[in-house]
N, C-alpha and C positions, 0 to 999 in steps of 0.2 A: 557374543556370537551365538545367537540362536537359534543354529541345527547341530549345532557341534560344544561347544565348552559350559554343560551341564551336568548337573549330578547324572547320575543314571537313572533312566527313565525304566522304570518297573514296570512289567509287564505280567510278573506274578513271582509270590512265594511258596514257597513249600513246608508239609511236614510230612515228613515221613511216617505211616501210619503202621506199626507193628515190622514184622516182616514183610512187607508190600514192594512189590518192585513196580509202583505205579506214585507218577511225582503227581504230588498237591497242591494245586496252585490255589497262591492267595492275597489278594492285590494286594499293594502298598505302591505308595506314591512314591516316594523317595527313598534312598537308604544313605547312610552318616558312615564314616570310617569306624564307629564306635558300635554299628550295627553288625559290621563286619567283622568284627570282632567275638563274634558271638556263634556258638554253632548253625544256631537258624537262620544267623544271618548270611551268613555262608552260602548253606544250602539254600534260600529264599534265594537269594543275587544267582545263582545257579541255573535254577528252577527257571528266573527271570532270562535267560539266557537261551532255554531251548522255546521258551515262549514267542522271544522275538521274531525266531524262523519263520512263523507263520504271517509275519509284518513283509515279508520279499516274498517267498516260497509256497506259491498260491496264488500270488496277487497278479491278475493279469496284465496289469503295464510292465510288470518286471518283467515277466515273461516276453511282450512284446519287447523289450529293450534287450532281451536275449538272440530274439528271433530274427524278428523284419529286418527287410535289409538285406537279408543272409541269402544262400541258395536254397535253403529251407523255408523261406515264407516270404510272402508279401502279402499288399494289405485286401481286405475282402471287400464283398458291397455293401457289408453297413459299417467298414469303417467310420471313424472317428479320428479326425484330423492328429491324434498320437500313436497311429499306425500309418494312416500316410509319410507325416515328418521321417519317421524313422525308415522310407522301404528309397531315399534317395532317387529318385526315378521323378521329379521333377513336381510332384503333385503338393511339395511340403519342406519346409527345412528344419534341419537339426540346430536347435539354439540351445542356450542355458534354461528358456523357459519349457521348452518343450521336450528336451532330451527324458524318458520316461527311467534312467538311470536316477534320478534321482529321488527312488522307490529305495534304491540301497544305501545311496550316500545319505540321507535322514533315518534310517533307522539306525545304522552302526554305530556311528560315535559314541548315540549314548550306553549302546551295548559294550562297546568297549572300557569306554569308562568303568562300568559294571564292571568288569571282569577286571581292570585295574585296580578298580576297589578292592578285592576279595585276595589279588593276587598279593597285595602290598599290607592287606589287613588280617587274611584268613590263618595266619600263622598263630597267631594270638589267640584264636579259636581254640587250637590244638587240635585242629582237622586233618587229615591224612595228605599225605603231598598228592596222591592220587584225586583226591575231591578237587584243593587246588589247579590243578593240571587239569582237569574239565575247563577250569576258565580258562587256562592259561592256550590251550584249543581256540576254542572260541573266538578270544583276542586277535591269536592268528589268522584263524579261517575269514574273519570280516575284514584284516587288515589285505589278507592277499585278496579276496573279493576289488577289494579297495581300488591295491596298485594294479590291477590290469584294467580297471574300468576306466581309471581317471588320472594313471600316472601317480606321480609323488601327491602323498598325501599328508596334514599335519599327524606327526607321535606326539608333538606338545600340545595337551587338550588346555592348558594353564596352570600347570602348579609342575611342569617338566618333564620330559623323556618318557612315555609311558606309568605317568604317574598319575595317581587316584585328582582329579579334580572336583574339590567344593563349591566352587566360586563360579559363576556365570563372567566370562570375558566378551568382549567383541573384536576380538584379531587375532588375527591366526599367519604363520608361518609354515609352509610348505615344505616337507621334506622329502629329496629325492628318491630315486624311484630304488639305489642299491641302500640305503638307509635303513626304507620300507621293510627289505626284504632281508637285510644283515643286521638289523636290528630288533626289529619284532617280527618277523614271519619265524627265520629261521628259528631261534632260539627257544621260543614257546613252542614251535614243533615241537623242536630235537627235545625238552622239557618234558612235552608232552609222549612223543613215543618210550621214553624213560617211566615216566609215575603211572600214566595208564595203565588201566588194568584188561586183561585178555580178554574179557566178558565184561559187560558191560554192568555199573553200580546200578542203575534202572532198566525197566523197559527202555529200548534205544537208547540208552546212554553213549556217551562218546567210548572211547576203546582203542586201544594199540593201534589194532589195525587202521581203522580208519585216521588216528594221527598218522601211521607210516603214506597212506593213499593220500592226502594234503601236503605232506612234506617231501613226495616222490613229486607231484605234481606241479610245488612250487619252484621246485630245482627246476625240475624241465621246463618251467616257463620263463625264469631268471635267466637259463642258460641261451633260448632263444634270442632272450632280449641284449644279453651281452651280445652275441654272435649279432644280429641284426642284419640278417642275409642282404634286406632289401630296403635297407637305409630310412625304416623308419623313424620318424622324429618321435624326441620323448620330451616330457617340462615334468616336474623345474628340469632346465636343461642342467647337462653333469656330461663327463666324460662315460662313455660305458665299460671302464673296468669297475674289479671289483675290488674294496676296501678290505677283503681275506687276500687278495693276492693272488685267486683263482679265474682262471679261465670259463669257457663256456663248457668246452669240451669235458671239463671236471663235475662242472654240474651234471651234464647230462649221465655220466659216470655214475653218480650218486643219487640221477634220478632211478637210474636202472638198476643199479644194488638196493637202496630202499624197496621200489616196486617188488623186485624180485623176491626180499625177505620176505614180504609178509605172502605172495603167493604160496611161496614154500609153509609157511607158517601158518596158514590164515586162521587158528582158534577153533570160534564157533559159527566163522563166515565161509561163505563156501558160491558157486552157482547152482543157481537150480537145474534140475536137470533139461527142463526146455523154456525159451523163452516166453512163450505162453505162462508161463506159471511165474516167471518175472513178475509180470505188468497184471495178471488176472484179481479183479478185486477181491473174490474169495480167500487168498494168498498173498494178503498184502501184510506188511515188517515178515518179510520169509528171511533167508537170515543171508540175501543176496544185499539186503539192504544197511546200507551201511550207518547213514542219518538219515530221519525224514522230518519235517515237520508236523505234529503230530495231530489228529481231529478225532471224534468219535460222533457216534449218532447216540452215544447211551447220554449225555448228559447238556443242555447249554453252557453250561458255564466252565466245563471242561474243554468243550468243542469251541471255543473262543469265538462263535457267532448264532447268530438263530439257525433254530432245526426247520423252521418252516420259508424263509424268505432271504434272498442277499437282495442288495444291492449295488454289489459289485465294488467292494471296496475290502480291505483288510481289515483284521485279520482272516478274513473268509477266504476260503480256498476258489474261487472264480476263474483262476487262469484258464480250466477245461472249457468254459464256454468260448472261450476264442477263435479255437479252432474248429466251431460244427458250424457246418450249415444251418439253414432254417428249413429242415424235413419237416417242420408241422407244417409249411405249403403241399406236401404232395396230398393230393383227391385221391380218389377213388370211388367208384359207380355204386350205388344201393341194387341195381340189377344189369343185364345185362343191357339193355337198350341204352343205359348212359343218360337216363333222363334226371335223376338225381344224383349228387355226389358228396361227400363225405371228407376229413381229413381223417386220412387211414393210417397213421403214422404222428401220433400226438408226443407230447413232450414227458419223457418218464424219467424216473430218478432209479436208470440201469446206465451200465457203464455202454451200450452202442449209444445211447441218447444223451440226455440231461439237454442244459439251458443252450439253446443255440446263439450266437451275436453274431456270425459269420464276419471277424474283425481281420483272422488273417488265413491265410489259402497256401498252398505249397504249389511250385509254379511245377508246372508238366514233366518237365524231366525230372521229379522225384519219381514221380510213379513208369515213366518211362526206361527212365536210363539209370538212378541210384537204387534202386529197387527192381531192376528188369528181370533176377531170376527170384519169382515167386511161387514154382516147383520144389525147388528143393530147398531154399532159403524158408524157415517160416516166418522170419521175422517183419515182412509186407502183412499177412495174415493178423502176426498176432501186435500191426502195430495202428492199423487201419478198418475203422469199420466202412466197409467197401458194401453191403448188404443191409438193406429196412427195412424190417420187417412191419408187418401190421399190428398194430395191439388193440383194434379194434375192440375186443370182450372189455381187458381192465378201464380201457374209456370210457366204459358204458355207452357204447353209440348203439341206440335202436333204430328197426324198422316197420311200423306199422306197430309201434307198441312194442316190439320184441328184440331180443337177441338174435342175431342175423348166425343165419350158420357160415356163410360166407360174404364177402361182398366181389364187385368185378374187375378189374382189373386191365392189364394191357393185352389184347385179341381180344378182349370180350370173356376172357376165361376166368372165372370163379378162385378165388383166393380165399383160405381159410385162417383162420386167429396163428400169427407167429410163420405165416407165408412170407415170402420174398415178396417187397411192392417196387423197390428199386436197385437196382444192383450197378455200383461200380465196374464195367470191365476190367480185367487183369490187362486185357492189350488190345491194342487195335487190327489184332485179327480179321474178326468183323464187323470192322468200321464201315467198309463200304454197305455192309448186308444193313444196316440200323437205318430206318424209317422216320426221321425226326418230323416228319408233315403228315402223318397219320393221321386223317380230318375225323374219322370216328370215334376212336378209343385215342386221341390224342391226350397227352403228358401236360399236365398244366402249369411243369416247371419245365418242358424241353429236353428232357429227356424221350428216347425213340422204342421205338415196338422192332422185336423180332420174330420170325414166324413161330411159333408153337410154345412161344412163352408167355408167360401171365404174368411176369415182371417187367415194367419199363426199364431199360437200359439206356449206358453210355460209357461210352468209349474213353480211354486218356487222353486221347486226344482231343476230346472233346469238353474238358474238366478245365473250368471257369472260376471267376471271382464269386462267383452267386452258390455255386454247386459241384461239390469235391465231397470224395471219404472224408470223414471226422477221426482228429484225432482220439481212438478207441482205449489208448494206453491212460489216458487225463480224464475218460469215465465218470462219472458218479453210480456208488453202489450204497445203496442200504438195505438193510433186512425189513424194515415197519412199513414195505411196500402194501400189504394186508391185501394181496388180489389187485392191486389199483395202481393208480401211476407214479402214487407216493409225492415225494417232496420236489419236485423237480428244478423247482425255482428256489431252493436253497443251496448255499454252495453247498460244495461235496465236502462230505465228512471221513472221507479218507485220508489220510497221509499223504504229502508229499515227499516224492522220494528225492532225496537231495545229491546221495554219495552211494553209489553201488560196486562191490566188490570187483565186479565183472573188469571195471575200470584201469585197476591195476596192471591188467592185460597191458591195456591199450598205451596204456603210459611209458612201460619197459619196452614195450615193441617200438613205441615213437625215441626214446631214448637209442635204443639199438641202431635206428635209423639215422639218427644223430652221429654215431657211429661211438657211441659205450659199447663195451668190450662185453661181447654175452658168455653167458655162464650155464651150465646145462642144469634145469629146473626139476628137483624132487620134488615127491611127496603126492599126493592126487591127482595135480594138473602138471604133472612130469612130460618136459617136452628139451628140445633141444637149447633153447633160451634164446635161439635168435627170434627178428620180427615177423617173420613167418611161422615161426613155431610157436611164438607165444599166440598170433591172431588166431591161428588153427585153433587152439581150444576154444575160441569164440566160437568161430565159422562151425566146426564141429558141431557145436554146443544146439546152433544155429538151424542147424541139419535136423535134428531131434523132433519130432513132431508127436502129441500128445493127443490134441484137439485141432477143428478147424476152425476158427471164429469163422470165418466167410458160410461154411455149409452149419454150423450149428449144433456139431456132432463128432465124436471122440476120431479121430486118425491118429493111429499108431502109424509110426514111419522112422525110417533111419535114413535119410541122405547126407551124415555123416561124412562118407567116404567123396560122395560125389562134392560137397562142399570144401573137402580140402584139397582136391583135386585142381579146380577151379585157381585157387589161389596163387596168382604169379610166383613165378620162381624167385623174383625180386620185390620186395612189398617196401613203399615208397611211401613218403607224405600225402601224396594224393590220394594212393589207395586205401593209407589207414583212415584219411578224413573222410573216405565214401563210406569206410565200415563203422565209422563213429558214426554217424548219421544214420545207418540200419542199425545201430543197435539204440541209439538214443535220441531219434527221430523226436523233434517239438519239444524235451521236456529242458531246455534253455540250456543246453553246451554250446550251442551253435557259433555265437557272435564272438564268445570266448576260445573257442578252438579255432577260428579264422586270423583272431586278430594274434593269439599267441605263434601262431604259424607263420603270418603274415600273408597270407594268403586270400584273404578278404577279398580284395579286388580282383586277383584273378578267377576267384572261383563262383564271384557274386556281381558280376560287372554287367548280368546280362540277363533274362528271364523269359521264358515264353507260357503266356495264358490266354484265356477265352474274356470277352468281354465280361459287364456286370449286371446283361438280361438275361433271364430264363430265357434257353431256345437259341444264344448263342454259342455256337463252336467252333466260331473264326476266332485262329490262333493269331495271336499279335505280339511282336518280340518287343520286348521293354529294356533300354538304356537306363545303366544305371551310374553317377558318379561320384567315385567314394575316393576322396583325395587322402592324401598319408596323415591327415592332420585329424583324420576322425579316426586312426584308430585308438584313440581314448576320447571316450567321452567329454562332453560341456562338467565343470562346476554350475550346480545346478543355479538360476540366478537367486530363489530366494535365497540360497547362504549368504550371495556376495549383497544382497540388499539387508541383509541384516549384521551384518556387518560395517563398526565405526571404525575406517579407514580412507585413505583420500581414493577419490576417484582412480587416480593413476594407479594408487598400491591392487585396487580391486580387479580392476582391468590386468595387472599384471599375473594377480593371482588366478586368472582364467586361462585355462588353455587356448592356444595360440589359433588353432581352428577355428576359435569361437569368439576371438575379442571384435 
């Protein structure tokens, strides 16, 4: 079987160099149980382990298979028929070939394997239970990836039950979905919050905590799925109890005492003090972050792709071009009469810019209605580059030979290096007051003129497939800019952030809603333990204003007070699913927090956008229909084509949406 029952595919080794808390990768094709055996081999399969993150976690189709589809995105104008298929709305369909999940079901198995290796081999080492318990992590986090994407998935890679496989087979048996999860999720958790250590063995090494935030998470998704409010179908089919004898309500129980411990507990993790400094690339692994997948700009061969060029493909970090527009169209005048013009807004490698593909778009009511209080909430600010500036200088664009001290603008009015050229409106205030026919100083993307400004605007209401905020949190930042516009068409060499502290919140509070018994929470983030009390220290958190990304300049501010104010007296599923979305806008919870809710279709059934020409701002409402049967994913069809079984066993092996 060719995506699944192989040795494990190496992605790199390590050695540890002195005291150095930085991992050494260094390839190797394969590894033998007798490699595993050995301390380097250990740590190498290890090593190989945080490497593969960057194989899903980066890669823009994974991200599209998190997103579109959702109430968070659909597809742009220069889609590519793997953001159609997946936005359901009639333009494309979801098969086994085209389903873009199978970014994740090809890379894991062989990571699992990996980590079954080490787990069945590394004893022999005479390695620490704690090094073991890094894979034993791992194993888990890609098996529970697994069962929410795809339902029951095979543990027999060919040699048995979560056991090391040698041998290449071609058939596979499916196992159900409480199997998945009471046989390998839970127990390499629970494994793993035992061996880990508080602090991590490397930079970003796995840790306590972060096993406690996977094993809060997987309960509370176990427990929905037992409970199955809204009768959706699972395969392999199975009855939905469970094989411990537990209920849902228990889980949920246990989602909320897990979550809880490590809040009270959190180590050396913690939230930052405002959300700005979350996501700001200067402040990236802050110690809000729990996993990332890792990149740097100091090295190629550490940073697992070129410093100078992607082309969009893994291990390179490319998901952030997804969601920007194509701002290298906007113009702008060499003087005021408009006779010549310019692209004033070229493509840099800072985190409001990088590579545009404008693949997928966030339909209106994000900015409208999930995002509507942008006063005292900072988290619209710090999650949307809403404002474009000029970079005219580092483009080196002249006029008559020279460096321009300015170029012109919308009224006709002079714009200087790092000026506003187009600004997102906050609201449709004044929508009516915006000019989109302005035959003088008119917008060569359709964006409108207001009187006494020198920025082209538009409105939310007026936010299209073609031309929206960029997502500003998915960024590219480097320091080797040297004055200029630096790498721009290289993926970004930042971190992807995978697991953030912050989360643990949200997980006890959705537990509590469940109706786990709350507990009143000590220690830092000391709050009452119910689901209002635990979101508060978000919302709070939220409140907190440091900088403004929109104005480009430091605001100190506390709305604090007025953010928890705000917060219903009752906080509900819907409500924590709009606060997950403010906090973790686009970086792929999305399609995963609908379908463990079940809420998909209600929440995603519907869409309203602007067409996909510049200069359109006729709103158009889009139908969407997401039957029970997609909420898991297609088997991707190369597995089942590489696969020697009869026709019928293959077909049966596919989920039922999809045969």
């Amino acid at each position: 079987m060719k995506n699944i029952f192989i040795i494990g595919f190496v992605l790199g080794g390590i050695v540890l160099q002195g005291c150095s808390k930085i991992l050494n990768e260094e390839p190797r094709s394969t590894y033998t149980p007798q490699y595993f055996q050995t301390t380097n081999g250990v740590i190498g399969g290890i090593t190989s382990l945080y490497a593969n993150l960057r194989y899903m976690y980066g890669n823009g189709y994974y991200l599209d298979a998190c997103q579109t589809g959702t109430d968070e995105a659909t597809y742009g104008q220069n889609a590519d028929q793997n953001f159609k298929d997946l936005d359901l709305s009639g333009v494309g369909q979801v098969t086994g070939t085209t389903s873009r999940s199978d970014v994740l079901w090809n890379n894991v198995f062989p990571n699992i394997n990996t980590a079954s290796g080490i787990i069945e081999n590394g004893q022999t080492a005479g390695v620490s239970a704690s090094l073991i318990a890094e894979a034993r992590f791992f194993r888990a986090f890609d098996y529970f990836l697994l069962v929410q994407t795809f339902g029951g998935v095979p543990l027999d890679l060919g040699s048995g039950i979560l056991k090391f496989n040698t041998s290449a087979i071609r058939t596979s048996v499916r196992n159900t979905v409480p199997d998945v999860y009471t046989k390998a999720v839970f127990p390499d958790l629970d494994s793993a919050v035992a061996e880990l250590p508080v602090a991590g063995r490397v930079t970003g090494g796995v840790t306590q905590t972060l096993a406690r935030l996977y094993l809060a998470k997987a309960y509370l998704t176990y427990g929905w799925w037992l409970e199955n409010p809204n009768n959706i179908p699972t395969y392999p089919l199975c009855d939905r109890t469970d094989p411990d004898g537990h209920n849902a309500q228990w889980y949920y129980q246990q989602a909320y005492n897990v979550a809880s411990a490590a809040i009270s507990d959190p180590g050396p993790f913690g939230l930052q003090p405002t959300f700005y400094n979350v996501n700001v690339a200067t402040n990236d692994r802050n110690n809000e972050i729990l996993l990332y997948a890792d990149h740097t700009q100091s090295s190629q061969q550490y940073n697992g792709g070129s410093l100078t060029y992607s082309s969009g493909s893994s291990p390179d970090n490319f998901a952030g071009w997804m969601d920007q527009w194509n701002y290298t169209n906007i113009r702008s005048a060499t003087s005021p009469s408009w006779s010549s013009v310019v692209s004033s807004v070229q493509r840099a490698a800072t985190q409001d810019l990088g590579r545009p593909w404008t693949e997928m778009v966030p339909p209106i009511a994000i900015f409208e209605n999930t995002f509507a209080d942008k006063t005292n909430d900072s988290r619209y600010d710090g999650t949307f580059t809403t404002v474009y500036r000029t970079n005219f200088i580092e483009a080196g664009i002249k006029v008559n030979g020279a460096v321009p001290v300015s170029l012109y603008n919308a009224n006709g009015l002079p714009v200087a290096e790092g000026a506003p050229i187009l600004t997102f409106l906050n609201d449709d205030s004044q929508a009516s007051a915006i000019d989109y026919s302005n035959s003088v100083y008119k917008s060569n993307v359709g964006a409108g003129v207001l009187p006494g400004r020198a920025d082209f605007v538009v409105s939310p209401a007026g936010y299209s497939r073609i031309m929206y905020p960029g997502n500003w949190k998915l960024g590219p930042y480097r320091t080797d800019n040297n004055g200029g516009l630096g790498q721009p068409n290289a993926g970004s060499t930042r971190p992807w952030n995978i697991a953030k502290f912050s989360e643990l919140f949200f997980i006890a509070a959705e537990a509590a809603v469940k109706g786990a018994t709350p507990t009143a929470i000590g220690g830092t983030y000391a709050n009452d333990g119910t689901a209002r009390g635990l979101i508060n220290v978000i919302r709070a958190r939220a409140g907190h204003w440091s900088w403004s990304h929109a104005a480009g300049a430091a605001l100190v501010q506390d709305n604090s007070a007025a953010m928890i104010a705000a917060t219903p007296a009752t906080v509900d599923i819907n409500y924590l699913l709009a606060e997950r979305t403010r906090e973790y806008f686009g970086e792929g919870y999305r399609w995963y927090d609908l379908v463990r809710t079940q809420t998909w279709a209600q929440l995603s059934s519907s869409y309203t956008i602007c067409g996909s020409t510049f200069g359109d701002h006729t709103q158009v409402t889009v139908t969407r229909t997401i039957p029970t049967s997609y909420f898991i994913r297609p088997i991707p069809q190369g597995q089942l084509d590489g696969m020697q079984m009869s026709d019928s066993a293959k077909a049966a092996y596919q989920n039922p949406g999809y045969q």
